[in-house]
N, C-alpha and C positions, 0 to 999 in steps of 0.2 A: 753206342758210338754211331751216328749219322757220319756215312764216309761217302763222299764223291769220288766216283773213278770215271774219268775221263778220258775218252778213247775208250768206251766197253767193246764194241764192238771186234776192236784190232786184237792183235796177235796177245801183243803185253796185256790192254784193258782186260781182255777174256782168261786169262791165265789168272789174274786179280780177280775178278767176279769171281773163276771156282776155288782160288784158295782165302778171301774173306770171308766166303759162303759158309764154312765150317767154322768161325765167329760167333757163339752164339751172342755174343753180342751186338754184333755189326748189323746196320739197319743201312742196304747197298742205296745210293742211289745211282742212276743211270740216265743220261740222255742222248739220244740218236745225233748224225748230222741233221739230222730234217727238224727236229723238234729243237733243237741247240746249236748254234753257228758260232762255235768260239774264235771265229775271228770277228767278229761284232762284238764292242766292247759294250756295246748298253743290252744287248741281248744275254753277256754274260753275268752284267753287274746285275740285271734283274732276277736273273736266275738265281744269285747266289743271294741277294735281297729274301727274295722266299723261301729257299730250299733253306739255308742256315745251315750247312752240315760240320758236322765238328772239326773234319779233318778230311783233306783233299788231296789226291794221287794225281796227278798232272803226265798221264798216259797217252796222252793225244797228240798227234804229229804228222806229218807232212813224213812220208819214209820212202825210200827207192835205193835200188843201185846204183852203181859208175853211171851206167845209162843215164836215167832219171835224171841224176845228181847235174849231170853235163848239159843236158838237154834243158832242163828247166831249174835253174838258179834264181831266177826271181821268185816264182813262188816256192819253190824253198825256203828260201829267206822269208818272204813276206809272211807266209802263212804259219810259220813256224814263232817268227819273231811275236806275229799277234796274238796267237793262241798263249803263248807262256805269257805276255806284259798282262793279256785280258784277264786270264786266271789269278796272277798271282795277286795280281791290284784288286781285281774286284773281289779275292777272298777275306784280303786284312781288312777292306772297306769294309764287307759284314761281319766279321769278327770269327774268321777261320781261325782258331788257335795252330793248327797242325797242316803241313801241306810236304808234300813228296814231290819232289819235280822228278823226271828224270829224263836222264841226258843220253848221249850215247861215247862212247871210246874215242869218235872221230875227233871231240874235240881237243883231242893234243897234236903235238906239232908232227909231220911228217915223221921227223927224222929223229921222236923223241926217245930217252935211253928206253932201251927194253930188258924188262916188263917195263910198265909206263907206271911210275908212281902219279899221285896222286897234285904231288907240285911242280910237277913238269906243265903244269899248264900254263897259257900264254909266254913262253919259253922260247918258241922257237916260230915259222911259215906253217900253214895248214897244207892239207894234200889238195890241192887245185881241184880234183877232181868232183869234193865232195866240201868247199870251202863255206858255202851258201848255208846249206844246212846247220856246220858244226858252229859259224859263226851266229846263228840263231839260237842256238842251245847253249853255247857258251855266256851269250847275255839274258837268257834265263837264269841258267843256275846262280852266276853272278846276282841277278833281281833277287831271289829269293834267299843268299847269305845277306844283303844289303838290308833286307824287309827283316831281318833277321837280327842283323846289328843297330838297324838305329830305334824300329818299332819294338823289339825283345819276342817277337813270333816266332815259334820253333819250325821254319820255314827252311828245310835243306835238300838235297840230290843226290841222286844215285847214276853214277854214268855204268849201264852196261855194255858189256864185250857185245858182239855180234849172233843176236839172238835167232832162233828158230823153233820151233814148235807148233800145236794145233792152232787153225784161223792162219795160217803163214799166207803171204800172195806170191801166186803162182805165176803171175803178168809173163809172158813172153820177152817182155824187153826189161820191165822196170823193176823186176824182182831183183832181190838180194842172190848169194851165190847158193846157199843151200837147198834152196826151196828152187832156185832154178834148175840145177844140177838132175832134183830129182823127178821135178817136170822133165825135165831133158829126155835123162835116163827112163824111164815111161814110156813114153812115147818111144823112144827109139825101139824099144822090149817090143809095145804092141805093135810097132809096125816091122816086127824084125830086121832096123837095118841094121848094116854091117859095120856103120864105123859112126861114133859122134865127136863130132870138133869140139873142143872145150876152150877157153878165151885163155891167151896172155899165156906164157910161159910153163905154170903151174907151179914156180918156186918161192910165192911170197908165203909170210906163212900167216896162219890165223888161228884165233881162240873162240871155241862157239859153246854157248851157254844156254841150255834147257829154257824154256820161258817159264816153264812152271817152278827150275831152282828160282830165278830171277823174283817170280811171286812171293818163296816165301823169305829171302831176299828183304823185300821190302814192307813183308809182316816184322822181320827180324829188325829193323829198322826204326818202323813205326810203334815199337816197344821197347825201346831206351829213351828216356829219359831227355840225355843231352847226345844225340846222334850229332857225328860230325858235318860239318857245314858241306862237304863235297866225300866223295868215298867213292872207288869200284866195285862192281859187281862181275866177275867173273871167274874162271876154273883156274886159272893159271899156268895152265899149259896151252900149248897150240899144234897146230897142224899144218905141213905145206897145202896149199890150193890142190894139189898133186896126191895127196895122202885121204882129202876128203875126198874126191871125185873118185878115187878108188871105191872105198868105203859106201859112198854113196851106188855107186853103180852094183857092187857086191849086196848089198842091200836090198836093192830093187829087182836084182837077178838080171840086170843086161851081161850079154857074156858076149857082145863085138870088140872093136876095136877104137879106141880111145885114143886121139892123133891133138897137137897142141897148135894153134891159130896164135904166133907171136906175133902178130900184127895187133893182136889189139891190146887196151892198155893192161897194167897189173893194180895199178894203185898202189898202195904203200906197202914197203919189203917185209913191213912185219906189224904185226898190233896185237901187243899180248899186255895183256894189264899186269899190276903190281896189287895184289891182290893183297897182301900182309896185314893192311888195317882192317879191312873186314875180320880175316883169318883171326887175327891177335882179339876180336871182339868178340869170338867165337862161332862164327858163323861159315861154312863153307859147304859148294857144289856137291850134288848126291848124286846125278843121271850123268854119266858116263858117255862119251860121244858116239859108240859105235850103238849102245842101247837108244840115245835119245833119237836117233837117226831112225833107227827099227820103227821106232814109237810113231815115227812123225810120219814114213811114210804112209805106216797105216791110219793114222788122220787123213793123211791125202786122198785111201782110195775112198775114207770113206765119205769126207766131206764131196766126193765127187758124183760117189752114189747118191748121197743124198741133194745134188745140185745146188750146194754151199762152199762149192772151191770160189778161189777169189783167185780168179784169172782176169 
């Protein structure tokens, strides 16, 4: 099996690289931003012109927090929007039988039932804060059931809950909340101060998913048959913002004091997936959040030691 994983690099790509690697079958390939610019459509269509790979993981994305998301909504959109139409087109053009998009949680409605089944989607308003993005991910996955019903290419998606693991980005501003938490937490350690402000209230709550379950996730996927056209990937449980920043801080060993900045936003009250159809398929989460946390920060010190944090 010749598999394209797109986005190696990134958090998800890199979790894919080590669990297709134990594949003896799988023959990886990989291309950089510098050697590959999937937003260029003839750069992609060429690509996949010569590579031919059997079957295609669509890992690659445009990703940030509340910050990020608010601050730069065009390219969110744009870069997002390109990268999935360039892939998905330029794979059925050379004859990809098999391709994985995946998506993220964001794109259901603010205010959708929770856990979030899987047909709540286009249901309801998006969360403003992170609209750019989900509305780009939304008309991927959409492409790839469409390339799916009218060409017969087993072309489907995976939307995962709110991922963290090794390769995480640690940006000061544009990181997501876990990986910032534990930047935070860090720092505040090595330079023993006495108190760190944490964003928004602390009472929305969230579901965070290992990247390496997500991995095999989508080994578990890419071996059925007739995988459903859309499906989550998530724990099924969650946590207040309040519950992890504990946890997170207990983790890293800061022992200050922890005060709450409601001035700034929360984003949406709850996002916990509906996880049932996976489950019913037989597949569910193994790393545990207080373990995955453990795991992760020691990726952090070590990606640091080694001068491959992605700050």
């Amino acid at each position: 099996m010749k598999l394209f994983i797109a986005g190696h690099r990134g958090m998800v790509g890199g979790a894919l690289v080590r669990r297709f690697a134990q594949e003896a079958d799988a023959d990886i390939v990989t291309r950089t931003r510098a050697e590959l610019d999937l937003t260029n459509q003839a750069a992609v269509d060429a690509f996949f012109a010569s590579e031919k790979p059997d079957v295609a993981i669509i890992a690659a994305a445009k990703v940030g927090g509340i910050h990020a998301n608010n601050t730069y909504p065009a390219e969110f959109a744009y870069d997002n929007l390109a990268l999935a139409t360039n892939c998905i087109h330029a794979a059925y053009r050379n004859g990809v039988g098999r391709l994985l998009f995946l998506g993220s949680s964001c794109i259901y409605p603010k205010l959708a039932p929770q856990p979030m089944p899987e047909d709540c989607l286009l249901t309801g308003p998006l969360e403003p804060t992170n609209e750019a993005y989900a509305i780009a991910k939304i008309a991927g996955l959409k492409l790839a059931e469409y390339y799916r019903r009218q060409y017969g290419v087993c072309y489907h998606s995976a939307m995962p809950t709110n991922l963290y693991g090794p390769g995480d980005n640690y940006h000061a501003q544009n990181s997501h909340v876990l990986p910032a938490l534990i930047r935070r937490f860090h720092e505040a350690k090595e330079s023993k101060q006495a108190e760190v402000v944490a964003w928004g209230t602390g009472s929305p709550k969230r579901e965070f998913l290992h990247v390496d379950d997500l991995a095999d996730a989508c080994a578990f996927l890419l071996g059925m048959a007739e995988p459903p056209d859309l499906i989550n990937v998530g724990t099924g449980t969650d946590v207040s913002i309040k519950e992890l920043t504990e946890i997170v801080a207990e983790v890293v060993g800061y022992a200050g004091t922890i005060t709450w900045d409601s001035s700034k936003p929360d984003g949406t009250p709850r996002k916990l997936m509906d996880v049932s159809k996976l489950s019913a398929l037989g597949w569910s989460a193994r790393i545990a959040l207080r373990e995955g946390v453990t795991k992760t920060y020691q990726s952090f010190l070590d990606e640091m030691a080694a001068g491959t944090l992605r700050v």
